[in-house]
C-alpha positions in Angstrom: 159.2 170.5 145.8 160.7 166.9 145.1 163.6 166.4 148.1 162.9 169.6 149.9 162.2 170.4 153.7 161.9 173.5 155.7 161.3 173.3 159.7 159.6 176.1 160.9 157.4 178.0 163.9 153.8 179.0 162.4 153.8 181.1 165.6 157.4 182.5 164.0 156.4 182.5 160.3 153.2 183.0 159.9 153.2 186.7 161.2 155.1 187.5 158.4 152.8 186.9 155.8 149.2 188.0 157.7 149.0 184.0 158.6 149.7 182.4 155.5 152.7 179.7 155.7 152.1 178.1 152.4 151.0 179.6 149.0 151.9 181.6 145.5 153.2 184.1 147.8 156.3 182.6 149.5 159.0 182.9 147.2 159.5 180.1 144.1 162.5 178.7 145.6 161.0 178.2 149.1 159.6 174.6 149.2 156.5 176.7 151.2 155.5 178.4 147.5 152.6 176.9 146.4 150.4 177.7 143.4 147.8 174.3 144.5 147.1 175.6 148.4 147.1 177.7 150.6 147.6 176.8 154.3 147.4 179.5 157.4 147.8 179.4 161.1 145.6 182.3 162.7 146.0 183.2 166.5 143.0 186.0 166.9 142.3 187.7 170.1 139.0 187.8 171.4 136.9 190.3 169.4 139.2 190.2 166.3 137.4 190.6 163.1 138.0 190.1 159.5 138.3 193.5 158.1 135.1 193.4 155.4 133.3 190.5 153.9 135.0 188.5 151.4 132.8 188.7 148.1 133.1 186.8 144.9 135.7 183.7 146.5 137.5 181.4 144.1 138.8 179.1 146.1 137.6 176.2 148.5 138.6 176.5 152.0 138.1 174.4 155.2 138.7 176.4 158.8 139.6 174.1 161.5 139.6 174.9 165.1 142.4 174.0 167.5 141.1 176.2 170.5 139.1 178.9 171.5 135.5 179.8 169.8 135.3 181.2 166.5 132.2 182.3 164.2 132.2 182.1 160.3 129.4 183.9 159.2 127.8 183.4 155.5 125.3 185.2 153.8 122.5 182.7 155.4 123.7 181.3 158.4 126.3 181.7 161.0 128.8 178.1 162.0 130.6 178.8 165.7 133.8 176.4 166.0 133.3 175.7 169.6 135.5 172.4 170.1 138.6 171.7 169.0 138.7 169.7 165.8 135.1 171.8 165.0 135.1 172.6 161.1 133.6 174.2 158.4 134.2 174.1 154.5 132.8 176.1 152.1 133.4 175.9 148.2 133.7 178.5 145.4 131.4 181.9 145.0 130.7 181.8 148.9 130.8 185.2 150.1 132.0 185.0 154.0 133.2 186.7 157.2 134.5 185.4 160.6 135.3 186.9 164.1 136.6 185.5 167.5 134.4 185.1 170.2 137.5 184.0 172.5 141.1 184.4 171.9 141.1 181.5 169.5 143.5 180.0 166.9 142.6 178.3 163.9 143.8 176.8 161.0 143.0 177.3 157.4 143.5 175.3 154.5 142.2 177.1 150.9 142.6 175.6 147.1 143.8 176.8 145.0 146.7 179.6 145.9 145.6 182.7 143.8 146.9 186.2 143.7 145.3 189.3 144.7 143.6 188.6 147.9 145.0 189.8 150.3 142.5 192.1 153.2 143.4 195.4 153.5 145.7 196.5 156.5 143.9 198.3 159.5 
């Protein structure tokens, strides 16, 4: 990406890839392809909920939130983002799910950017 830059909306872009603005999906002459990281912007109405439980992860990702109150729930223990700038980050192998109290957004950063994980559609 040496001398590249793209201006964007992550309210504009990001519905066209299910959130994700940066990653090994966005074509390799976009400067937003990415095989090192993913980065997403999630706006989530209140009640929204990950479609099943993510099982056997292979990345690390860290979920900040910028507003609203959002749950991550693990296979032990449950993290509610109620403040913005709240956080959680959880590593490799850590099976996980997540739902919006409130109408929340958040953003997600994951490492590194690998194919075939996308949820299934509704």
């Amino acid at each position: 990406m040496s001398g590249e830059i793209y201006v964007g909306s992550a309210d504009l872009d990001a519905p066209k890839e299910r959130g994700w603005l940066v990653g090994y999906f966005q074509p390799d002459d976009d400067p937003r392809h990415s095989p090192e990281v993913e980065v997403k912007w999630g706006r989530h109405p209140a009640g929204d909920r990950r479609a099943e439980w993510v099982h056997g992860e292979e990345r690390t990702a860290i979920l900040f939130l910028i507003s609203g109150r959002f749950t991550l729930e693990f296979p032990d223990r449950r993290v509610t983002l109620a403040k913005p700038g709240d956080y959680v980050l959880w590593g490799k192998g850590v099976d996980h799910s997540w739902h919006a109290e409130e109408a929340s957004i958040v953003l997600t950063v994951r490492w590194p950017s690998v194919p075939g994980y996308a949820t299934p559609l509704p």
